[in-house]
NUMI-513263 format. One record per atom (N, C-alpha, C): atom name; x, y, z. Coordinates in steps of 0.05 Angstrom, whole numbers, plus 32768, in hexadecimal, padded with zeros to 4 digits. Layout:
<rec marlum="CA" east="X" north="Y" up="Z"/>
...
END
This chain:
<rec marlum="N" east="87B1" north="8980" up="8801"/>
<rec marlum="CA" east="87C4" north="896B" up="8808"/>
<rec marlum="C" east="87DA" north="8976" up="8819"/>
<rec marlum="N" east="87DA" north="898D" up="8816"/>
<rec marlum="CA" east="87F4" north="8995" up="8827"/>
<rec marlum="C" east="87F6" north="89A4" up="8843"/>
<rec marlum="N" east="87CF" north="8998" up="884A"/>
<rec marlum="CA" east="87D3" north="8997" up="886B"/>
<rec marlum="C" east="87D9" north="8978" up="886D"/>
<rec marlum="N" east="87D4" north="8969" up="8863"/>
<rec marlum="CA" east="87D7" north="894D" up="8867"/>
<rec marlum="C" east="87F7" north="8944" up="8865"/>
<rec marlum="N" east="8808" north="8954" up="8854"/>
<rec marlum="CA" east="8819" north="8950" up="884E"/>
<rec marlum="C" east="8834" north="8958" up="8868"/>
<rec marlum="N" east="8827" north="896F" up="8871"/>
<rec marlum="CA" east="8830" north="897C" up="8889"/>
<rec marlum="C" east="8832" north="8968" up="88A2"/>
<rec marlum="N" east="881F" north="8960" up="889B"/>
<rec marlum="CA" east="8816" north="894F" up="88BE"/>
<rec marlum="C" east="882C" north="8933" up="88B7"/>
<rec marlum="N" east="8833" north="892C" up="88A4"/>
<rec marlum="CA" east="884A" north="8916" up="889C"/>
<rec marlum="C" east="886C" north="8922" up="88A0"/>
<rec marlum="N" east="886B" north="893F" up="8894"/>
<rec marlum="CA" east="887B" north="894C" up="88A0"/>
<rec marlum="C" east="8889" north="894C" up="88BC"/>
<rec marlum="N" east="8874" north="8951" up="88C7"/>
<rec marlum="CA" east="8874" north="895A" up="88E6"/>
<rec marlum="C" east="8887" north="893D" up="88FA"/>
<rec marlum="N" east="8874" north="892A" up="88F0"/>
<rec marlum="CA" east="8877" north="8910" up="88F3"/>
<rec marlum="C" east="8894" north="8908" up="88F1"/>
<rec marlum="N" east="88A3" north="8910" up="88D8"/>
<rec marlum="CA" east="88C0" north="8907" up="88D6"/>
<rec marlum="C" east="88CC" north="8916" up="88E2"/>
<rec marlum="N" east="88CA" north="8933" up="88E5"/>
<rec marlum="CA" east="88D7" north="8948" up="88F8"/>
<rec marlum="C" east="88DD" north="893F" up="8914"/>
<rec marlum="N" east="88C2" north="8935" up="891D"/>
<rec marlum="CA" east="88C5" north="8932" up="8936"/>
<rec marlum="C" east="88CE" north="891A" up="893F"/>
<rec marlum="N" east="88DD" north="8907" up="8929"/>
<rec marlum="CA" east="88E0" north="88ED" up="892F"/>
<rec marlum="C" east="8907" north="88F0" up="8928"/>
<rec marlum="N" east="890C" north="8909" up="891D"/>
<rec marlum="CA" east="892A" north="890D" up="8911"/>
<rec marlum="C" east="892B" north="88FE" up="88FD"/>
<rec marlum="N" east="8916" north="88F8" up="88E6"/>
<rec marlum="CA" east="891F" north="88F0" up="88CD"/>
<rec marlum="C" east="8917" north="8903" up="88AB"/>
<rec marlum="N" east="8933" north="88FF" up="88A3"/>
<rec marlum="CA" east="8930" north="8917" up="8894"/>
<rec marlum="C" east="8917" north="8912" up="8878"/>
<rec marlum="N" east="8909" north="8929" up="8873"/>
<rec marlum="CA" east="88F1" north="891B" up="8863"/>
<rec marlum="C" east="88FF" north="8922" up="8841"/>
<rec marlum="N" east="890C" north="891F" up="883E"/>
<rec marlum="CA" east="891A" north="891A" up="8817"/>
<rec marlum="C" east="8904" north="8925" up="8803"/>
<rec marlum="N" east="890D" north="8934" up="87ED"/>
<rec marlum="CA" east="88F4" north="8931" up="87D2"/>
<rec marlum="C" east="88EA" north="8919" up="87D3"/>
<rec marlum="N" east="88F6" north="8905" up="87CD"/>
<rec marlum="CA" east="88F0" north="88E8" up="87CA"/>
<rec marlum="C" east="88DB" north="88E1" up="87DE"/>
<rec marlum="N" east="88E5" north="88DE" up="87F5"/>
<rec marlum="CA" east="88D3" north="88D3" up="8812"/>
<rec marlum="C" east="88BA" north="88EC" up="880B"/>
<rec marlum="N" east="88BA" north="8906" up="8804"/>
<rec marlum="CA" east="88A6" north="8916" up="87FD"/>
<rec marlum="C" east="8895" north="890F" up="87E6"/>
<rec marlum="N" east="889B" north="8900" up="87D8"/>
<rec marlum="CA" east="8895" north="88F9" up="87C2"/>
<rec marlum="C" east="8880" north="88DC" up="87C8"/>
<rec marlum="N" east="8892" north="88CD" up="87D3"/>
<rec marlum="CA" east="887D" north="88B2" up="87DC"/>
<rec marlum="C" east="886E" north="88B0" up="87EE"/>
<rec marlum="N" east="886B" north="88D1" up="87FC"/>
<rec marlum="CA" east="8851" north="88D1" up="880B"/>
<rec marlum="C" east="8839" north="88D8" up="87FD"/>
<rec marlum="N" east="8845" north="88F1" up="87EB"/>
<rec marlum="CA" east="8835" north="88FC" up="87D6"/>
<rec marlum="C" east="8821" north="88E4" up="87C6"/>
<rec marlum="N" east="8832" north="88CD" up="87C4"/>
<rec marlum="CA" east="8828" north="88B7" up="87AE"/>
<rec marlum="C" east="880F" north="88A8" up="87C4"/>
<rec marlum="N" east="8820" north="88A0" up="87DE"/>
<rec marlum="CA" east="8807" north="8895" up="87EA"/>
<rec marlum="C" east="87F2" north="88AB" up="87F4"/>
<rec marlum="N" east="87F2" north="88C6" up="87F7"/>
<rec marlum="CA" east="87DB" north="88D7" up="87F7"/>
<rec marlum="C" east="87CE" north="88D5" up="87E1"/>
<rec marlum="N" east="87D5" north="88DA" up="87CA"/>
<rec marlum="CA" east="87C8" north="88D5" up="87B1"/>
<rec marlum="C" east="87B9" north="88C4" up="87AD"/>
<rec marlum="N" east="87BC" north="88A9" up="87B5"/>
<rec marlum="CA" east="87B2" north="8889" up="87BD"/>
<rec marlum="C" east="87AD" north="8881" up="87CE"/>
<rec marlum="N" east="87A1" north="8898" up="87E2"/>
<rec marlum="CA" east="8793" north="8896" up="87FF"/>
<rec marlum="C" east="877E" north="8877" up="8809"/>
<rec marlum="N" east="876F" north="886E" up="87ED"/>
<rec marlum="CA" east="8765" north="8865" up="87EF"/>
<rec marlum="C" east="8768" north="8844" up="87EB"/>
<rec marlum="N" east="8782" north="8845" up="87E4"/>
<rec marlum="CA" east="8790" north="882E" up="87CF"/>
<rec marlum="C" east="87A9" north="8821" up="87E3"/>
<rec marlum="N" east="879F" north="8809" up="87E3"/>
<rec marlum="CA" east="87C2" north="87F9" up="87F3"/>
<rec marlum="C" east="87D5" north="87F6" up="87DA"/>
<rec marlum="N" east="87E7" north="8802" up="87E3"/>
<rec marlum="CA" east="87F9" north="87FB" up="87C7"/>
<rec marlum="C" east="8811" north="87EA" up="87CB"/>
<rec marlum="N" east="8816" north="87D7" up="87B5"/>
<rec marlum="CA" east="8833" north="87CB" up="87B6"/>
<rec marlum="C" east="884E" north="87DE" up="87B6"/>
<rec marlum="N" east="8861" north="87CC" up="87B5"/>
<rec marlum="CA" east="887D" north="87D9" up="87B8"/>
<rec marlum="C" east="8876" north="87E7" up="879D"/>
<rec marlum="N" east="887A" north="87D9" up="8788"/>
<rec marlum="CA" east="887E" north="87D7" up="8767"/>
<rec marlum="C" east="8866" north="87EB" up="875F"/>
<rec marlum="N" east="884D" north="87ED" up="876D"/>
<rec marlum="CA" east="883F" north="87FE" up="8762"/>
<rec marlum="C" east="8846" north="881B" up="876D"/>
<rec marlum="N" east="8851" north="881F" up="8781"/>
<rec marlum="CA" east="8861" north="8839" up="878E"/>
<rec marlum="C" east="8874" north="8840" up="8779"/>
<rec marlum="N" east="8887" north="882D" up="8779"/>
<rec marlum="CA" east="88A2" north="8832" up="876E"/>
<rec marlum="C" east="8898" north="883C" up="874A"/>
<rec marlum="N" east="8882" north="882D" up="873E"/>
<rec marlum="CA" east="887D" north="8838" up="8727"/>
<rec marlum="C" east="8873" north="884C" up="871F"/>
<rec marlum="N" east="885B" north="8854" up="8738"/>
<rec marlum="CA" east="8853" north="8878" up="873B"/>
<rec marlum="C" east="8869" north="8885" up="873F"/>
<rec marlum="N" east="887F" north="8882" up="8754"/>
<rec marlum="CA" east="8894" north="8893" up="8752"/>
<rec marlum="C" east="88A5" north="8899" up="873E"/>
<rec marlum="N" east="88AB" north="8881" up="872E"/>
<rec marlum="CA" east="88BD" north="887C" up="8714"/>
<rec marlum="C" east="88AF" north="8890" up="86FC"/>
<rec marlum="N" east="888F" north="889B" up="8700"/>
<rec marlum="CA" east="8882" north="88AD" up="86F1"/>
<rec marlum="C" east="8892" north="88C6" up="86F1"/>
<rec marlum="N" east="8893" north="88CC" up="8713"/>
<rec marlum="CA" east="889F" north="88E4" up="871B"/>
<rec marlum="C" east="88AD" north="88EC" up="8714"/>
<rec marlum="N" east="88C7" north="88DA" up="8720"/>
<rec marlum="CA" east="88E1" north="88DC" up="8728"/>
<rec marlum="C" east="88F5" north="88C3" up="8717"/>
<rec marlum="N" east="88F9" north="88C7" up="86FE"/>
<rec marlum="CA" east="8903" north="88A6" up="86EF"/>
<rec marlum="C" east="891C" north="88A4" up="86F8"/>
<rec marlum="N" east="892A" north="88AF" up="8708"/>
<rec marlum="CA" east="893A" north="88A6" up="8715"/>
<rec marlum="C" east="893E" north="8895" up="8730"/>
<rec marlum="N" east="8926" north="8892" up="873F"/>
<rec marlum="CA" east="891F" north="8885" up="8760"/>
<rec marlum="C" east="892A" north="886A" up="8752"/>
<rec marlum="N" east="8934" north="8864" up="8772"/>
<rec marlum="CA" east="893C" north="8847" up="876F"/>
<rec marlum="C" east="8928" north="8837" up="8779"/>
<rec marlum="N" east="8925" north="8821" up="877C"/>
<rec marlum="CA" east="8918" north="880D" up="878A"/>
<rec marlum="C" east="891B" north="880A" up="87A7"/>
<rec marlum="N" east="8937" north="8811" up="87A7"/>
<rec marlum="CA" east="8941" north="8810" up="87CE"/>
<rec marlum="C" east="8939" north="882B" up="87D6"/>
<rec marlum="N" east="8934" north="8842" up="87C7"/>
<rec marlum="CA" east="8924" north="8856" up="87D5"/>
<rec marlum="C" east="8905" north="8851" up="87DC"/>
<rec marlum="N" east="88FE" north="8842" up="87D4"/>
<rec marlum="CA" east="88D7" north="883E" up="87D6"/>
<rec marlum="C" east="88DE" north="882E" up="87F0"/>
<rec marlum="N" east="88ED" north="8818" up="87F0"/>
<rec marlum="CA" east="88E5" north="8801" up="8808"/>
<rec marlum="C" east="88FA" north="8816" up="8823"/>
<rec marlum="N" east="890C" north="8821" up="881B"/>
<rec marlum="CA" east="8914" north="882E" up="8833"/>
<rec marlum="C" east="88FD" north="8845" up="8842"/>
<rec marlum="N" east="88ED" north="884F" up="882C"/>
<rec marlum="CA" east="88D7" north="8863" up="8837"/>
<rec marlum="C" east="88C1" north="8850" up="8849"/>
<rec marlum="N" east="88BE" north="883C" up="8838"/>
<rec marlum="CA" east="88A6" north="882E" up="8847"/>
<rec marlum="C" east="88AE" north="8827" up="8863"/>
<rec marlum="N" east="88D2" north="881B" up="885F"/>
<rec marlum="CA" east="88D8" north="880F" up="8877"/>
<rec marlum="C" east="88D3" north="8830" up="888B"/>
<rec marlum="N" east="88D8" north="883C" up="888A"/>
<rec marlum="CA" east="88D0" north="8853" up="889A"/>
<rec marlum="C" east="88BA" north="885C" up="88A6"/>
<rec marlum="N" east="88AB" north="8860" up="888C"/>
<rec marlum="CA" east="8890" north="8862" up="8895"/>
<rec marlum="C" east="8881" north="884C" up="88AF"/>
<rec marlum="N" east="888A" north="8836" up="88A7"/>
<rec marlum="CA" east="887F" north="881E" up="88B8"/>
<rec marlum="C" east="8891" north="881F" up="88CF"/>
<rec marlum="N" east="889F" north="882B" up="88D5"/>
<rec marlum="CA" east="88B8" north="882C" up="88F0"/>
<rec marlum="C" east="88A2" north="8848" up="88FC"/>
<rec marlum="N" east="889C" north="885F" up="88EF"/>
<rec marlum="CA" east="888A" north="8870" up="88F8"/>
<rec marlum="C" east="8869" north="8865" up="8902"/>
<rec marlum="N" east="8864" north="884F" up="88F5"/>
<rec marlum="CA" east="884F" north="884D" up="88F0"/>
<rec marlum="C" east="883E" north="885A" up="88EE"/>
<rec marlum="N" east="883F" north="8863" up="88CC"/>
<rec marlum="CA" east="8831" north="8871" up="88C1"/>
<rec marlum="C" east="8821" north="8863" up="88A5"/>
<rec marlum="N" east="8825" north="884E" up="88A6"/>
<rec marlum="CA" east="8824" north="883C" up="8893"/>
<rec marlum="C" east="8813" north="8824" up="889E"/>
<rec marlum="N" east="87FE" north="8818" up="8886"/>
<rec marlum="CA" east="87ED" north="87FC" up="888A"/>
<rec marlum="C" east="87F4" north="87E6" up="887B"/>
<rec marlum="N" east="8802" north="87D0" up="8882"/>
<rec marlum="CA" east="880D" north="87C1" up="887D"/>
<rec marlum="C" east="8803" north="87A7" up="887D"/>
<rec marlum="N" east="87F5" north="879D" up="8863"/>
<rec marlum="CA" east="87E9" north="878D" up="8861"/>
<rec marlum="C" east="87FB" north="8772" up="884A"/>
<rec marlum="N" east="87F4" north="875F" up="8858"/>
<rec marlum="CA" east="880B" north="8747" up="8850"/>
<rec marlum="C" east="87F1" north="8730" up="883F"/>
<rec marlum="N" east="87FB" north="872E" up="8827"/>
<rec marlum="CA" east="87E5" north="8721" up="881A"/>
<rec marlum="C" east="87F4" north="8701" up="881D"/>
<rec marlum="N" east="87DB" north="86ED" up="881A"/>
<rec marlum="CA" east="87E3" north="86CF" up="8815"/>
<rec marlum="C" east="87F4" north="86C9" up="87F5"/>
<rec marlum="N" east="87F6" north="86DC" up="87E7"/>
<rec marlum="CA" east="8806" north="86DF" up="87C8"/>
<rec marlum="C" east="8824" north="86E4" up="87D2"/>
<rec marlum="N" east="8826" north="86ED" up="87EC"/>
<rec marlum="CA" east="8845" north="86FC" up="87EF"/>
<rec marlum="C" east="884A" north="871A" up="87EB"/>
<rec marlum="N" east="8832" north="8725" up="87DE"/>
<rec marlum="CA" east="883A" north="873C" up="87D7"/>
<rec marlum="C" east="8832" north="8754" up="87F5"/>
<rec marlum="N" east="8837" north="8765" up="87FE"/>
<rec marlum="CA" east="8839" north="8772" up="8813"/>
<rec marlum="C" east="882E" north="878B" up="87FC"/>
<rec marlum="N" east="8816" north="8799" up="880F"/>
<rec marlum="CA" east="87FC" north="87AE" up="8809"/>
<rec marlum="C" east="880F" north="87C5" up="881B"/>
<rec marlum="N" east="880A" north="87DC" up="881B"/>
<rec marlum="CA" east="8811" north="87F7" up="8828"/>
<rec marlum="C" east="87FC" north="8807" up="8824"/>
<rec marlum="N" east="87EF" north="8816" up="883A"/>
<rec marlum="CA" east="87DD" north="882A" up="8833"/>
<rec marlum="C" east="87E9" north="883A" up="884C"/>
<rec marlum="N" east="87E4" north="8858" up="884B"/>
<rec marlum="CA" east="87F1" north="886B" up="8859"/>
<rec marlum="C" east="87E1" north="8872" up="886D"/>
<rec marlum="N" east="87DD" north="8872" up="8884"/>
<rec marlum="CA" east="87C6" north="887F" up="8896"/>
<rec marlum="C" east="87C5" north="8899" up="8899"/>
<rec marlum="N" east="87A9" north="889E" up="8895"/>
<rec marlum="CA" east="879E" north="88BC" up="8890"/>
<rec marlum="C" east="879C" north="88C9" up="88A9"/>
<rec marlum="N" east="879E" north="88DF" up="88A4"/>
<rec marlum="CA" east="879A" north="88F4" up="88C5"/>
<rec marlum="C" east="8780" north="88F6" up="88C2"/>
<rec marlum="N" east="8776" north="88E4" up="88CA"/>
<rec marlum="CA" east="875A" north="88F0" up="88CA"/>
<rec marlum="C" east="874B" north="88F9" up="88E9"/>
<rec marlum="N" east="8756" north="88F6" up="88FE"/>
<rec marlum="CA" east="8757" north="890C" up="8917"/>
<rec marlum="C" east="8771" north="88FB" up="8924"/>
<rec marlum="N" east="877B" north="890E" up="8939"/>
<rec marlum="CA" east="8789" north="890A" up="8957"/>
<rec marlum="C" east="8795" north="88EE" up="895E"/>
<rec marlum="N" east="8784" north="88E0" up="8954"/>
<rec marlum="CA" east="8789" north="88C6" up="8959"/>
<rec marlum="C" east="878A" north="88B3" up="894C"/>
<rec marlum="N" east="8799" north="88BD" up="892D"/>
<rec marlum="CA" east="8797" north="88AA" up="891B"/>
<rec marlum="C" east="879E" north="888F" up="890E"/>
<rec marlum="N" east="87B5" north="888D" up="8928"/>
<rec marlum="CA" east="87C2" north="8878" up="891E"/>
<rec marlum="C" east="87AD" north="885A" up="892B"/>
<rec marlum="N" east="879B" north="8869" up="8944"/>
<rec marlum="CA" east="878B" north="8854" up="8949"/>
<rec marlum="C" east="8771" north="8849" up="8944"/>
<rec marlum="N" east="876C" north="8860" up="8935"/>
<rec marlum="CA" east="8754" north="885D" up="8923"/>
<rec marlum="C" east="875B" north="884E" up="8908"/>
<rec marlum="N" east="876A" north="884D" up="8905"/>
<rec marlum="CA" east="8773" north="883E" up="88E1"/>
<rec marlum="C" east="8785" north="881E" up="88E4"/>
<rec marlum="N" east="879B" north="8821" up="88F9"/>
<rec marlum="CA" east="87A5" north="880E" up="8901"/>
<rec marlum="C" east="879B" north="87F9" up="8903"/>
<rec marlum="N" east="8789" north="87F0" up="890A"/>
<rec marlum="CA" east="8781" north="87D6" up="8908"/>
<rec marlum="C" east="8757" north="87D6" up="8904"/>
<rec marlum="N" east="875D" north="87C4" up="88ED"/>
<rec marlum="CA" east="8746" north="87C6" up="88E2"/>
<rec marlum="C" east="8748" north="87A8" up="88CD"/>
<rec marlum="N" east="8730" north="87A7" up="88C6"/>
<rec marlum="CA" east="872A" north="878C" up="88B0"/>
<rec marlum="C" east="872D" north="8790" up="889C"/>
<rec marlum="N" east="8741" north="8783" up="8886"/>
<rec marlum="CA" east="873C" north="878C" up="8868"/>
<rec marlum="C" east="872C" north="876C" up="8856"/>
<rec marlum="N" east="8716" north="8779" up="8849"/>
<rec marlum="CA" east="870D" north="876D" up="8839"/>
<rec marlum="C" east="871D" north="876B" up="881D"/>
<rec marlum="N" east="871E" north="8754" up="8820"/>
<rec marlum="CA" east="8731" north="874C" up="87F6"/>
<rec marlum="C" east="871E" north="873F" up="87E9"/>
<rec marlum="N" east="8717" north="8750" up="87CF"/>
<rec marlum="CA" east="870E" north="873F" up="87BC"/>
<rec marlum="C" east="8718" north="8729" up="87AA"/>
<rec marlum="N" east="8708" north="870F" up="87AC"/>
<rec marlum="CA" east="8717" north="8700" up="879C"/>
<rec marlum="C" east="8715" north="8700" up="877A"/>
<rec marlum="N" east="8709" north="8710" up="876D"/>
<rec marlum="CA" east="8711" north="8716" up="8758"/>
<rec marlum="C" east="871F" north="8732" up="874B"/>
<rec marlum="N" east="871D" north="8745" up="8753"/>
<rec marlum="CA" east="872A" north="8762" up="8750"/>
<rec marlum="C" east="873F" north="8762" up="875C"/>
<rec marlum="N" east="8741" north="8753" up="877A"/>
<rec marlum="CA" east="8754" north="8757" up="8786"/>
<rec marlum="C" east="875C" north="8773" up="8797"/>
<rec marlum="N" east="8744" north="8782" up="8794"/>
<rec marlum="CA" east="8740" north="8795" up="87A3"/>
<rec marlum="C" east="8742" north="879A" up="87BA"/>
<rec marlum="N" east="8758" north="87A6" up="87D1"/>
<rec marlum="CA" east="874F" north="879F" up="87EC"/>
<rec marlum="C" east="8740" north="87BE" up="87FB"/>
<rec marlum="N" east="872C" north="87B0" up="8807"/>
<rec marlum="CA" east="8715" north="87C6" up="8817"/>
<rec marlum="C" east="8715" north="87CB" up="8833"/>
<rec marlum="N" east="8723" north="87E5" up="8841"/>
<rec marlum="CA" east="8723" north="87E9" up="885E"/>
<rec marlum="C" east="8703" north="87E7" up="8867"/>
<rec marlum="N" east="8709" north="87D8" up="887D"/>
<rec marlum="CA" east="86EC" north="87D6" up="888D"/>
<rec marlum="C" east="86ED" north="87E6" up="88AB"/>
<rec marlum="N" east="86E9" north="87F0" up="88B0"/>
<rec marlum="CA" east="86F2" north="880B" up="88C5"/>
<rec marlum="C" east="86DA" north="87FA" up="88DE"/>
<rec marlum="N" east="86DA" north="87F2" up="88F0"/>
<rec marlum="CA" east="86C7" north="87EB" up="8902"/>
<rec marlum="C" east="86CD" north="87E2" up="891F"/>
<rec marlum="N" east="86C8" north="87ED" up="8935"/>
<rec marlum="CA" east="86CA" north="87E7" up="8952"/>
<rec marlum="C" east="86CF" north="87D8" up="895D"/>
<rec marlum="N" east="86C8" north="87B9" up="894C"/>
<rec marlum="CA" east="86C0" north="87A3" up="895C"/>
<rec marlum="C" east="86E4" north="8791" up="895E"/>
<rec marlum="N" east="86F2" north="87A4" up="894C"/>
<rec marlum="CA" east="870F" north="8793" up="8951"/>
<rec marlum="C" east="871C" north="8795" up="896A"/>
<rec marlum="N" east="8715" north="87B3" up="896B"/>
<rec marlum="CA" east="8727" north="87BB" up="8990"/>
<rec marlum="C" east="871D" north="87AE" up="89A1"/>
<rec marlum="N" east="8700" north="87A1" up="899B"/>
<rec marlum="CA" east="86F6" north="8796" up="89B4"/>
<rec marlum="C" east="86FE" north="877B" up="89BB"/>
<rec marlum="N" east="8701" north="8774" up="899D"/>
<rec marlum="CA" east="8704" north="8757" up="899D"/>
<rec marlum="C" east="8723" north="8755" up="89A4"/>
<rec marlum="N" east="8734" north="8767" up="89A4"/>
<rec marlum="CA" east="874D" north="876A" up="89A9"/>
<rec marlum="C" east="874D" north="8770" up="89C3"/>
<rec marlum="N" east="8742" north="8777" up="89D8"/>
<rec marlum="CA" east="8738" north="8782" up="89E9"/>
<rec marlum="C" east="8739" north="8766" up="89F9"/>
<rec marlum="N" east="8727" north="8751" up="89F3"/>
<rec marlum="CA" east="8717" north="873D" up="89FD"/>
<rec marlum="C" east="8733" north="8723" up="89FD"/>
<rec marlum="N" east="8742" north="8728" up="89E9"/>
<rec marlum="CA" east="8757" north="8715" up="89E4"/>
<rec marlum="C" east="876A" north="871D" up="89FC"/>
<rec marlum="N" east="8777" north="872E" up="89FE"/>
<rec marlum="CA" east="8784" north="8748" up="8A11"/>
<rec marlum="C" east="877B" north="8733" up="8A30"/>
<rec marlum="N" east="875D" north="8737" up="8A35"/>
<rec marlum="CA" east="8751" north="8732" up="8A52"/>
<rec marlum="C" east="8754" north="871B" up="8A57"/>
<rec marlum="N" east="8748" north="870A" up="8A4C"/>
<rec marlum="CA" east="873E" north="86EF" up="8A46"/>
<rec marlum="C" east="8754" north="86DB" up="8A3B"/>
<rec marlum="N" east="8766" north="86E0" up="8A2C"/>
<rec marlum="CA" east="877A" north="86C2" up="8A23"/>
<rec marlum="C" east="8799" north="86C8" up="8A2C"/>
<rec marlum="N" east="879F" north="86E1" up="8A40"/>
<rec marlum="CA" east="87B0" north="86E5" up="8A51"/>
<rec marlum="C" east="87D0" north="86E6" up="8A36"/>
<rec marlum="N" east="87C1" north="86F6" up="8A22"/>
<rec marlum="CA" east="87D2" north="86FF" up="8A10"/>
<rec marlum="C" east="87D6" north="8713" up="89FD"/>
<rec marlum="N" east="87EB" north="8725" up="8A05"/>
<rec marlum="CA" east="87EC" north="8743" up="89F9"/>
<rec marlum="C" east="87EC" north="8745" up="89DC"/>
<rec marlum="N" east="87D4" north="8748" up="89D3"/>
<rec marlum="CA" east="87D8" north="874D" up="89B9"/>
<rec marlum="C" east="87E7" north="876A" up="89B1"/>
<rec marlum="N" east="87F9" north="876D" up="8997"/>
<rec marlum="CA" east="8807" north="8783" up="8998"/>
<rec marlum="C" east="8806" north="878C" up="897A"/>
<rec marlum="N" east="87F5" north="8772" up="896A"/>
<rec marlum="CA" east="87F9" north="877E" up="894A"/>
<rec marlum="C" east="87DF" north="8764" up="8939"/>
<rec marlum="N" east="87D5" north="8768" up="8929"/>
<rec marlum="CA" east="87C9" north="8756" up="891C"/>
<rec marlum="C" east="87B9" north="875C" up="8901"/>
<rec marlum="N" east="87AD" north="874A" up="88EE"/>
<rec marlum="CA" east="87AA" north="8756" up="88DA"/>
<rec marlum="C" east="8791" north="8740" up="88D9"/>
<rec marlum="N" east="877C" north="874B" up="88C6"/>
<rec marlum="CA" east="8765" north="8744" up="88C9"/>
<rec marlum="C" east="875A" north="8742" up="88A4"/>
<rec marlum="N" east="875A" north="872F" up="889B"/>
<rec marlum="CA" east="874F" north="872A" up="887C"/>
<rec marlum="C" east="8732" north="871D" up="8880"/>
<rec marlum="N" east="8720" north="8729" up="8873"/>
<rec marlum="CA" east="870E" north="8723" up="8866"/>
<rec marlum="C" east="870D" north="870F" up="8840"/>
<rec marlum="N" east="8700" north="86FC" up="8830"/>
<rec marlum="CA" east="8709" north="86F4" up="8822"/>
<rec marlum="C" east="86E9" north="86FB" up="8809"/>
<rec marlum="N" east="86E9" north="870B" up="87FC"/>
<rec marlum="CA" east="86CE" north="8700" up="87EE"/>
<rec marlum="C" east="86CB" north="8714" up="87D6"/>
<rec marlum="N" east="86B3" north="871D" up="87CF"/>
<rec marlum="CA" east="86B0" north="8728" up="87B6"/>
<rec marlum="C" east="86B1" north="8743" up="87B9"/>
<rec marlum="N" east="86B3" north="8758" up="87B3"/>
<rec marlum="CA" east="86A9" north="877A" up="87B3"/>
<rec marlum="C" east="8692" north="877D" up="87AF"/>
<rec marlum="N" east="8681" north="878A" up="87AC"/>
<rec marlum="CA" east="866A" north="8791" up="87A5"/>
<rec marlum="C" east="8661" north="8791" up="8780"/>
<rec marlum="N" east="867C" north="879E" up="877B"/>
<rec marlum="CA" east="867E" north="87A0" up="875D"/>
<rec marlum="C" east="867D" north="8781" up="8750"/>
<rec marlum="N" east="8699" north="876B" up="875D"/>
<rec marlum="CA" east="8697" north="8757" up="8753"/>
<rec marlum="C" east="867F" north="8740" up="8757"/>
<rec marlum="N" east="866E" north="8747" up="876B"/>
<rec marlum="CA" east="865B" north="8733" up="8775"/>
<rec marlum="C" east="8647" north="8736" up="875E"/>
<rec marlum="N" east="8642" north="874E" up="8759"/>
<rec marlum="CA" east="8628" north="8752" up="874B"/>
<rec marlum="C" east="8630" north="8745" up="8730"/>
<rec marlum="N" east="8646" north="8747" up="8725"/>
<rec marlum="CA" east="864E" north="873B" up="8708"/>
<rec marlum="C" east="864A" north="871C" up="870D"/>
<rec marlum="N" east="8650" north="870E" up="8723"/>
<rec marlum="CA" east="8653" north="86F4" up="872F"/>
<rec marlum="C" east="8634" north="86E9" up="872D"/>
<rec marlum="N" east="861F" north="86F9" up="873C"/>
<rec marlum="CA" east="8605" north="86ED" up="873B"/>
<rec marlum="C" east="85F3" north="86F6" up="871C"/>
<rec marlum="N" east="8607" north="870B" up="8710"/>
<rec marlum="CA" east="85F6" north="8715" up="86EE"/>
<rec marlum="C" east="85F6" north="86F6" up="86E1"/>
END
């Protein structure tokens, strides 16, 4: 974790923002949960494990950062509640390989599933050419079962 942790480092260095235990801390939490969009409250309560002193205005000021860096996936549910997942270095060009992509939500677990696939830039691509309008941000939901919940659905 602490080449990964480095490369988040680097990131605030080079942007002049100072990276805190704390701000070190709630990267730690979303590396830990690489895989996981998490709420405010579910941050703030892994941290409150840590650290039982964090406030609440330290989690949303980190996020607000993170997402000013964009380093952060920011998914806005029809509940109100706002998802965060951290983007991974996973090569050179990461923020455009993760940045925009389809998330599948399960409607019973509530599980949400990155769908990693090509066909968005294109289609983003084609909007761009064709309807003579810059797209610059968008978010893409899928609505249905997981694999786990389907099979209980047709048992």
């Amino acid at each position: 974790m602490s080449k990964e942790l480095d490369f988040y480092k680097h990131i605030f260095n080079s942007n002049n923002i100072r990276l805190t235990t704390r701000r070190i801390m709630i990267l730690k939490i979303f590396l830990n949960h690489k895989n996981d969009h998490l709420t405010v409250n579910e941050i703030y309560y892994l941290a409150k494990e840590i650290s039982p002193s964090i406030g609440l205005a330290t989690v949303y000021r980190t996020i607000e950062i993170l997402l000013k860096l964009d380093l952060l996936d920011h998914l806005s549910l029809e509940d109100g509640v706002n998802h965060y997942k951290l983007f991974v270095n996973k090569d050179a060009n990461f923020k455009a390989y993760n940045k925009h992509h389809p998330h599948l939500i399960c409607l019973d677990c509530k599980k949400i599933i990155d769908c990693h696939y090509n066909f968005i830039n294109t289609i983003k691509t084609e909007i761009n050419k064709n309807c003579l309008f810059k797209v610059t941000d968008f978010q893409m939901k899928f609505y249905g079962y997981c694999e786990k919940c389907y099979i209980k659905k047709i048992k």
